[in-house]
MIVEXDREN-913278 format. One line per field, with one value per residue (C-alpha): residue in three letters; x, y, z. Coordinates in pm, whole numbers, plus 32768, in hexadecimal, padded with zeros to 4 digits. Last residue first. Layout:
// residues N
mido	c(Ala_...)
x	c(X_...)
y	c(Y_...)
z	c(Z_...)
END
This chain:
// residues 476
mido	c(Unk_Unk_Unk_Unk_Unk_Unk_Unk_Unk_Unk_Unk_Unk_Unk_Unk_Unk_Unk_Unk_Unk_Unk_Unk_Unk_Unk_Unk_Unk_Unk_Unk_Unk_Unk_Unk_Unk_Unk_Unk_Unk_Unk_Unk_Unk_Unk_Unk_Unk_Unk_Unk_Unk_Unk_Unk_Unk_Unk_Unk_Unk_Unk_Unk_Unk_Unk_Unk_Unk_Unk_Unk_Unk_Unk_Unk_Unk_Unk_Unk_Unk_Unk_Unk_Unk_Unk_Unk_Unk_Unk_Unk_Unk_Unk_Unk_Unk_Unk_Unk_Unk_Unk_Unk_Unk_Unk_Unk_Unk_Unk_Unk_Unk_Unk_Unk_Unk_Unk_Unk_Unk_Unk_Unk_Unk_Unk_Unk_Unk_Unk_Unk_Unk_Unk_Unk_Unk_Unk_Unk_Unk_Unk_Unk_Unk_Unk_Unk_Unk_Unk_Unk_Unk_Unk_Unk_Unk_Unk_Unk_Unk_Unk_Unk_Unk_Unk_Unk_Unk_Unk_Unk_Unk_Unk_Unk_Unk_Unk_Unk_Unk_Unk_Unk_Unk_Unk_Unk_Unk_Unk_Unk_Unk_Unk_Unk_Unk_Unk_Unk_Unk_Unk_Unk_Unk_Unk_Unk_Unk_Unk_Unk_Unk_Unk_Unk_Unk_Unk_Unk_Unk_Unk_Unk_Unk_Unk_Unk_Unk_Unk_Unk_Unk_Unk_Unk_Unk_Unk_Unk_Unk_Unk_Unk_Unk_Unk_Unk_Unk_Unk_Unk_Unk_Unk_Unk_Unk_Unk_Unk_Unk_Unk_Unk_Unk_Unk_Unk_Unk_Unk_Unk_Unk_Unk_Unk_Unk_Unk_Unk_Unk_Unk_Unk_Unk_Unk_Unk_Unk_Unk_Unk_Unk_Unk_Unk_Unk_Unk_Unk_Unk_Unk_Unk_Unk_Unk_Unk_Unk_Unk_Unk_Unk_Unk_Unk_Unk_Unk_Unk_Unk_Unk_Unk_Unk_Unk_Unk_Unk_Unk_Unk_Unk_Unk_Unk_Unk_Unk_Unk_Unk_Unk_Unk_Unk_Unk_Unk_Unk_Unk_Unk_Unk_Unk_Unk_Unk_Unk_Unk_Unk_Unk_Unk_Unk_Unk_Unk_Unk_Unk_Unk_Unk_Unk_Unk_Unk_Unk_Unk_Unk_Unk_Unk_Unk_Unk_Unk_Unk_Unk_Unk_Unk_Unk_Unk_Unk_Unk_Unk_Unk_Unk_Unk_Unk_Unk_Unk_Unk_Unk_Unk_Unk_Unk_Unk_Unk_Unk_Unk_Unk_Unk_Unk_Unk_Unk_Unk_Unk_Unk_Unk_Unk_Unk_Unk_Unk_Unk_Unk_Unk_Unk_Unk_Unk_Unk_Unk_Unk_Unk_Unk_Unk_Unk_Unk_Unk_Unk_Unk_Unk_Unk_Unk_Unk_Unk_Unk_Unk_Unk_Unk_Unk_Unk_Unk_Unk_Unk_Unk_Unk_Unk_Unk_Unk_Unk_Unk_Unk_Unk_Unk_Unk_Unk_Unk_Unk_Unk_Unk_Unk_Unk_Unk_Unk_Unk_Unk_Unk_Unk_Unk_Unk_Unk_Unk_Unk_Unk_Unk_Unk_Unk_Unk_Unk_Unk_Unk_Unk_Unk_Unk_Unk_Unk_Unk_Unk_Unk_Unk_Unk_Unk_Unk_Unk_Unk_Unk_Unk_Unk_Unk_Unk_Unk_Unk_Unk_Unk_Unk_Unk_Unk_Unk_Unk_Unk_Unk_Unk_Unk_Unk_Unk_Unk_Unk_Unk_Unk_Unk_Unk_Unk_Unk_Unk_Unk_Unk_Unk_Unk_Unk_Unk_Unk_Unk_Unk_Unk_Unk_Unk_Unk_Unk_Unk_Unk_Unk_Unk_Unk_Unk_Unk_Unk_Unk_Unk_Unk_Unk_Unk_Unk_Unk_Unk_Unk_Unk_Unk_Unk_Unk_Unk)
x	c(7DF1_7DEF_7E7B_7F8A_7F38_7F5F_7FA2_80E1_81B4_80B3_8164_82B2_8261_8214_831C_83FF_8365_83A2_8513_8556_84A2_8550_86A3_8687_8620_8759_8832_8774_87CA_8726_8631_8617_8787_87EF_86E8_8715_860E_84F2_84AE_84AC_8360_82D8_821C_8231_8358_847C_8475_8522_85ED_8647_866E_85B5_8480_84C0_84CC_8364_82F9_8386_830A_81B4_8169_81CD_80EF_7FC9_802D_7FF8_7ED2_7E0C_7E9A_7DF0_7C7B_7C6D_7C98_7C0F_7BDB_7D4B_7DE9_7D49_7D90_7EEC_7F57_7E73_7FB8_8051_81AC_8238_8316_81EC_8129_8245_8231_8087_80A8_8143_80B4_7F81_7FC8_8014_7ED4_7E1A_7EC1_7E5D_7F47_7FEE_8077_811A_820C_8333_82B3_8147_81E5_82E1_81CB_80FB_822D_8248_80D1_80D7_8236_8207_80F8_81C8_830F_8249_81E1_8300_83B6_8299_82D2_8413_8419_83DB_83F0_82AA_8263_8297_819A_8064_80E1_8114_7FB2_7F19_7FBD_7F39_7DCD_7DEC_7E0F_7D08_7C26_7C84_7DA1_7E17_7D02_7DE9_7F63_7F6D_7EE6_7FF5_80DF_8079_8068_818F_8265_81E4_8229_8392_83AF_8351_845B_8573_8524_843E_8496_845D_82F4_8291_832B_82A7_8130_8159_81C1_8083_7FB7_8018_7FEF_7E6C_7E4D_7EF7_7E2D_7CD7_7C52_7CF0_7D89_7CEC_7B91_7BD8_7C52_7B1E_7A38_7AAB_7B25_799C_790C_79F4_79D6_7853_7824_78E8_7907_780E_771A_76FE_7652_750F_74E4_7426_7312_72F3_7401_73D2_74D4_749A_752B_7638_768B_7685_7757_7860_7850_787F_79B9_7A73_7A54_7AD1_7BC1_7C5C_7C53_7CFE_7DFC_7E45_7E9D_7F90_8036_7FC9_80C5_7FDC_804D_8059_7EF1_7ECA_7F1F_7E3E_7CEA_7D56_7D4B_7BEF_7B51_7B97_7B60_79E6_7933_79C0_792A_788E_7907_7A21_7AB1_7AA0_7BA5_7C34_7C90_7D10_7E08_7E6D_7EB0_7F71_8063_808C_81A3_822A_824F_8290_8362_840D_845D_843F_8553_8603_8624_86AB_87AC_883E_883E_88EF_89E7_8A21_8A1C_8B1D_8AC7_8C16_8C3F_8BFF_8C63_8B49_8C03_8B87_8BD0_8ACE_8A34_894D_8892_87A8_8874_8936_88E3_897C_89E0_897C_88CE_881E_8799_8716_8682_85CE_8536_84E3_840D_834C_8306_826C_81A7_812E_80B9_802A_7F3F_7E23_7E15_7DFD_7CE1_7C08_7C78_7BFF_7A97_7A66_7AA2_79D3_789C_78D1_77D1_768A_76AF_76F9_75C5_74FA_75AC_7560_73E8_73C9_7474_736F_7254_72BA_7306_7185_7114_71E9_716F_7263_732E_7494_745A_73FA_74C5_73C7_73F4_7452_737F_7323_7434_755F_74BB_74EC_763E_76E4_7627_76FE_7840_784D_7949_7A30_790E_788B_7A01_7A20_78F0_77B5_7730_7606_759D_749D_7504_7483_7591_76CA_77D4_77BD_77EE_7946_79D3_7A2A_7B08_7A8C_79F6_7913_7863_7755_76B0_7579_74BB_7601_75F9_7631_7779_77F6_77E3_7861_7997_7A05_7B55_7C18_7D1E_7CCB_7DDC_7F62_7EDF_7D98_7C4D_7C03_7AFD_7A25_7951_7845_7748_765F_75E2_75C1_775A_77EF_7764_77C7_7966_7969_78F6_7A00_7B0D_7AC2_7AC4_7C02_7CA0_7C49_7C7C_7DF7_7E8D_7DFA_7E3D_7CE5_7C28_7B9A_7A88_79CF_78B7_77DE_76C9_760B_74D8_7485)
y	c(341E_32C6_31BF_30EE_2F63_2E79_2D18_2D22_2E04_2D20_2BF8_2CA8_2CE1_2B94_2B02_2BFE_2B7E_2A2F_2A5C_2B10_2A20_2903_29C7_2A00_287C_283A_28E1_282A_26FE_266F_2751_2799_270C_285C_2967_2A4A_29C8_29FD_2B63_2B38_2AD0_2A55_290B_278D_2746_2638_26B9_25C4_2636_24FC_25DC_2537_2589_2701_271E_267F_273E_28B1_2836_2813_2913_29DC_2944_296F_2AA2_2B0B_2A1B_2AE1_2C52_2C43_2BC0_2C4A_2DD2_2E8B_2D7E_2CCA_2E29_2E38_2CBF_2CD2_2D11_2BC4_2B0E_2B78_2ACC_2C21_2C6A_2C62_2D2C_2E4C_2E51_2E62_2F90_306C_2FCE_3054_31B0_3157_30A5_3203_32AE_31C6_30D7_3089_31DB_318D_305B_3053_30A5_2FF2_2EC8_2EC5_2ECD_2DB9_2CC4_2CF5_2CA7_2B79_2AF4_2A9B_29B9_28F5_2915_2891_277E_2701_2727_2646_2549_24ED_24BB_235C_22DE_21F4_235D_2426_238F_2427_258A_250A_247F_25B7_26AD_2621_25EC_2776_27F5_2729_2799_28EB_29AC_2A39_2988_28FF_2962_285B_2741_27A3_278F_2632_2591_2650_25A9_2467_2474_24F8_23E5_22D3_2375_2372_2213_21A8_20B3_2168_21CA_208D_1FEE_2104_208D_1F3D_1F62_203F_1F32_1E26_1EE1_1F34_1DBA_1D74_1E73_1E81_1D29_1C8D_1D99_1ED0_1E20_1DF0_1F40_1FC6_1F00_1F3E_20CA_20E3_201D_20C7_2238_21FD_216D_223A_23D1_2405_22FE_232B_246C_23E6_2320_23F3_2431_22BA_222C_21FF_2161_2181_2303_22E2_217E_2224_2337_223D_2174_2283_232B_220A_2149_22BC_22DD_214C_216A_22C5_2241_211A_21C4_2285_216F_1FE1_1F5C_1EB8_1F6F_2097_2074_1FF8_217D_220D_2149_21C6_2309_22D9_2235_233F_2489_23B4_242A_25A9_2612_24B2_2506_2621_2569_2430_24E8_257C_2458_2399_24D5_24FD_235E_2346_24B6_2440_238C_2486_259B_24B1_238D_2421_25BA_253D_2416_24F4_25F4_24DA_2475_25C7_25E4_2485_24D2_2620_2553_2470_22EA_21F6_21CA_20C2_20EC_2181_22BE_23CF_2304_2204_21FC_231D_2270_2313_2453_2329_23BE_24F5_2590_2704_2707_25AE_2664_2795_26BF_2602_2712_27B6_266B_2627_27C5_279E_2681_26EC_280A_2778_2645_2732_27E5_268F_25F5_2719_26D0_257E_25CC_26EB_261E_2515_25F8_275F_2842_277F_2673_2765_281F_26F9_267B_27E2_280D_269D_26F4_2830_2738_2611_272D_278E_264F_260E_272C_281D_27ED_27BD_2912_295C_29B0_2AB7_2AB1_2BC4_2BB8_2D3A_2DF4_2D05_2D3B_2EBB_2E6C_2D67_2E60_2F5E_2E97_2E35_2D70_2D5D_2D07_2BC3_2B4A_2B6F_2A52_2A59_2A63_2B3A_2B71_2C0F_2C30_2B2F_2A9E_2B3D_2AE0_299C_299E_28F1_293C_281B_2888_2955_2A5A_2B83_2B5E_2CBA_2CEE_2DCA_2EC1_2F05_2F99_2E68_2E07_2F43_2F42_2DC1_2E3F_2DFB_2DD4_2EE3_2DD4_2C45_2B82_2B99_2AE3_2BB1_2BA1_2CFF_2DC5_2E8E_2FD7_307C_31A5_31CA_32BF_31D9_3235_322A_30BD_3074_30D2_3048_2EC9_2F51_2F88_2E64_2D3F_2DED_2D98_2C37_2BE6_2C5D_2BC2_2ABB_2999_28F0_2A58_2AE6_2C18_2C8D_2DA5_2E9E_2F62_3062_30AD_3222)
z	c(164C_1575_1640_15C4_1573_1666_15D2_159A_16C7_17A1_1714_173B_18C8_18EA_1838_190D_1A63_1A1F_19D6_1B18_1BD6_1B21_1B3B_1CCA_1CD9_1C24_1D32_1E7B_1DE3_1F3D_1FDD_214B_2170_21F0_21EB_20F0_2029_215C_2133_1FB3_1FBD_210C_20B1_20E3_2195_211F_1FDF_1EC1_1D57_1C80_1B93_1A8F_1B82_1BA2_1A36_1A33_1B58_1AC5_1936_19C1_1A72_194A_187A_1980_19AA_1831_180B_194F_18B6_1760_179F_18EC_18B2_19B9_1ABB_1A44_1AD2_1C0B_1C55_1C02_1DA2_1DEE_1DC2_1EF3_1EF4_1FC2_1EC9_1DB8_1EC7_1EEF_1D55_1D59_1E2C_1D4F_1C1F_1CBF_1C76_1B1C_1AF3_1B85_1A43_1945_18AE_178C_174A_1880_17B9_1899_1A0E_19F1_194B_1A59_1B79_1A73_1A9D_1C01_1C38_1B70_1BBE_1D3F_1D12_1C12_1CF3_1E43_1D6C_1CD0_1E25_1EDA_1DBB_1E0E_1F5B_1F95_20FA_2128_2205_2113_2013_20C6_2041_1F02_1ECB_1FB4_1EC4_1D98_1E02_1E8D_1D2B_1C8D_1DA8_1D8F_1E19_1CC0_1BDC_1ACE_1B54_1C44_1B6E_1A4C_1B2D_1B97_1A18_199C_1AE2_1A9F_1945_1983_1A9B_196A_189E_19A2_1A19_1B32_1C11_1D45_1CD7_1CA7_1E07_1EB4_1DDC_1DFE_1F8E_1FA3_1F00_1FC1_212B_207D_2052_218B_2278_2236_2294_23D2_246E_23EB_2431_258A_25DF_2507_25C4_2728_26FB_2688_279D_28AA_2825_27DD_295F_2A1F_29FE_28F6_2932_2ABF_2AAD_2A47_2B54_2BF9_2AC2_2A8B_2968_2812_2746_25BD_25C4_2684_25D3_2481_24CE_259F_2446_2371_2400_24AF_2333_2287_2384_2345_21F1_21FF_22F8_21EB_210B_21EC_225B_2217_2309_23E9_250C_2452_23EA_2546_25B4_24C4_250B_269D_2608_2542_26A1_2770_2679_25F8_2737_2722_25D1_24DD_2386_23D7_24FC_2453_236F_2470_2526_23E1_23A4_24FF_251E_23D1_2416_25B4_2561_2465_2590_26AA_2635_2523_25B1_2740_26A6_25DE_26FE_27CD_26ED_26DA_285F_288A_27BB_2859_29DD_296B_28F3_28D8_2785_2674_2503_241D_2353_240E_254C_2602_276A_273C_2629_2571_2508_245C_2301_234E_24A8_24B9_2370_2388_24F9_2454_2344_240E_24E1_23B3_2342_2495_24B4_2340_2365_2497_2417_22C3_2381_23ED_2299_2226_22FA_22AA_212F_2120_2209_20ED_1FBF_203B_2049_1F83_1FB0_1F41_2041_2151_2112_2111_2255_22F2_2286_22FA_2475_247B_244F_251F_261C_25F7_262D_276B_2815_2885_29B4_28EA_287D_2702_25E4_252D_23D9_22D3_218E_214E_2218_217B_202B_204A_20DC_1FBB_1EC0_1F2E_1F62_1DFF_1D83_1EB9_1F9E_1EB1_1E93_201C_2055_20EC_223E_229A_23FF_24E2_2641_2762_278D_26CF_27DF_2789_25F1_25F1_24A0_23C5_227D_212A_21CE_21BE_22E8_231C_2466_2450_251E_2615_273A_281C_271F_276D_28AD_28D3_283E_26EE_267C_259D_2560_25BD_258A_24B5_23A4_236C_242B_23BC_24AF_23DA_248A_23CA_23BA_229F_21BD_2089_1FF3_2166_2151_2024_2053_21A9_2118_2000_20C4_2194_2082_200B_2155_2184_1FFD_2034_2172_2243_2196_218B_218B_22A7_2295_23D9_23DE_2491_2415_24B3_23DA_235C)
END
């Protein structure tokens, strides 16, 4: 019997992260083992490990999809890989985890054999899910302050409009002397604009450099993020500009060598000041118009659209969502509208957030019309898979697309599609970039709030009917 511990992390923190554990605990318990699972999720570390634990254990499993800081597993043998691999078969995941784990050795160790154990990892990494991975670490980074930035704005628009900004002008723009309310609402727009979607470029270029080169690259990627503002380029630009911090500050830790006591220098001066140098430098004078040019093409694109190019837009993205539910497809969507609130178009985000939120709703009422449809354990989870379609959890129709993926992926995927596109001609926009139906009442939060209701609504039935088609009754 091996004692096994584990951590799973997902990019946003919610479903992948906890399936991953159930069924890490699930194949353990199965071979005779005993196992503990910390969840990284989007509210922090839950069920953490302590340094006990760890010190017990024969193996250390990662089963993540974001950067997780390997420190305190010196010494311990470790195998990273990704949630997908956990949630389809946690068994295997932990019989290969006690075969091929890899020691991550001590800072003292000899430098051939941490040129050895850093290769296993960068081969690994490679084969899990490279770019993808140092994207979506920066994303998942980027979503809360996102989020706090955009409810703080709407809080204040609600309180005083479109002039929350402004503390010295009146609801309808004349000029007033400023009072101490005034004052307050413009304030909280200002820590809501200027701190939480300020910091949403230089978190999401840090992270990203973060997840290519670990603590070296964080400096350099978030100063990358801030010029990209600077330079107007946004968040296109903060990905350039983390991916540059990233790969450069990687290469130059592992091109510079260094004698044994100076060693300790690279992390905390010389790669943060060489890499914040050269990607500062090249974000001003190289990066930063033609990517500022192609942002303001593609706000300027997107604003001009008409009804029938938005509904094509809007088919094309909620279709996307609905495909792999949380996938990479899935995720490319969200981080495009996501990265558009901040050059102040909205639109998109809402035709998202109702595509990802029609899947799981739609197969919930599916499950509650047409049981003869589905087995008994798929009406169970229709249960759950309504409180994750109001949650805009996607991942809540992956159960039901396992069993039966050739009929239930094109009948989301339709419906997905219908909720965006309708979403779309309605001119609907989401100032925040998830929470369901826990952020619609918020005033301001989404404009044509009424429509946005219908498209949801609407989505949710075509998906439902779809399934209604293409499922055929169970014999007994």
């Amino acid at each position: 019997m091996a004692r096994i511990v584990a951590v799973t992390s997902c990019p946003t923190g919610i479903a992948h992260t906890f399936m991953a554990a159930e069924a890490i605990e699930q194949g353990a318990r199965e071979l005779g083992h005993t196992v503990k699972v910390e969840t990284q999720g989007s509210v922090g570390a839950e069920n953490p490990l302590s340094p006990e634990d760890i010190r017990l254990a024969d193996v250390v499993i990662i089963a993540a999809d974001t950067k997780v800081d390997l420190a305190r597993f010196v010494g311990k043998r470790v195998y990273q890989t990704s949630t997908n691999a956990a949630i389809n078969d946690g068994k295997t995941l932990v019989q290969r985890a006690l075969r091929e784990a890899v020691v991550v050795a001590a800072p003292d160790k000899t430098e051939a054999y941490v040129a050895e154990v850093e290769a296993a990892k960068a081969k690994r990494a490679a084969e899990r899910t490279g770019v993808y991975k140092h994207l979506m670490t920066g994303v998942s980074y980027m979503i809360p302050f996102v989020v706090a930035g955009g409810l703080l704005i709407a809080i204040a628009f609600a309180a005083r409009g479109i002039y929350a900004f402004d503390s010295a002008k009146d609801l309808q723009g004349n000029p007033i002397t400023p009072t101490p309310w005034t004052t307050f609402w413009a304030n909280l727009f200002a820590v809501g604009a200027q701190g939480g979607f300020g910091l949403m470029v230089p978190i999401l270029a840090g992270f990203i450099a973060f997840s290519i080169a670990d603590r070296p690259g964080l400096a350099p990627g978030m100063i990358g993020g801030v010029v990209a503002g600077l330079t107007g380029s946004g968040f296109l630009g903060g990905i350039v500009a983390g991916f540059i911090a990233g790969y450069f500050t990687l290469w130059l830790n592992q091109a510079l060598k260094l004698p044994r006591n100076l060693q300790g220098l690279k992390p905390v001066l010389i790669l943060p000041l060489l890499g914040s140098l050269v990607v500062g430098i090249l974000m001003f004078y190289v990066v930063g118009t033609p990517v500022k040019a192609a942002l303001d093409a593609l706000t300027a694109w997107l604003n001009s659209l008409q009804s029938g190019s938005k509904a094509v837009l809007g088919l094309i993205l909620g279709a996307m969502m609905a495909f792999d539910m949380g996938g990479p497809v899935n995720k490319a969507a969200y981080t495009f509208s996501v990265g558009l609130i901040s050059a102040q178009v909205y639109q998109p985000m809402a035709a998202v957030m109702a595509a990802g939120m029609t899947p799981p709703l739609g197969l919930a009422l599916a499950t509650w019309l047409f049981k003869n449809r589905f087995t008994s354990d798929e009406r169970e989870a229709g249960k759950a898979a309504a409180v994750l379609g109001i949650s805009f959890i996607t991942e809540g129709a992956i159960p039901f697309a396992a069993r039966d993926p050739l009929r239930v992926i094109p009948s989301i995927m339709v419906g997905s599609a219908v909720a965006a596109a309708l979403s779309m001609i309605f001119g609907c926009g989401l100032r925040v970039p998830h929470g369901g139906i826990f952020v619609l009442p918020i005033p301001n939060a989404v404009e044509n709030l009424g429509l946005y209701v219908v498209a949801i609504l609407v989505g949710t039935l075509v998906t439902t009917a779809m399934l209604y088609l293409v499922k055929k009754p169970l014999s007994e």
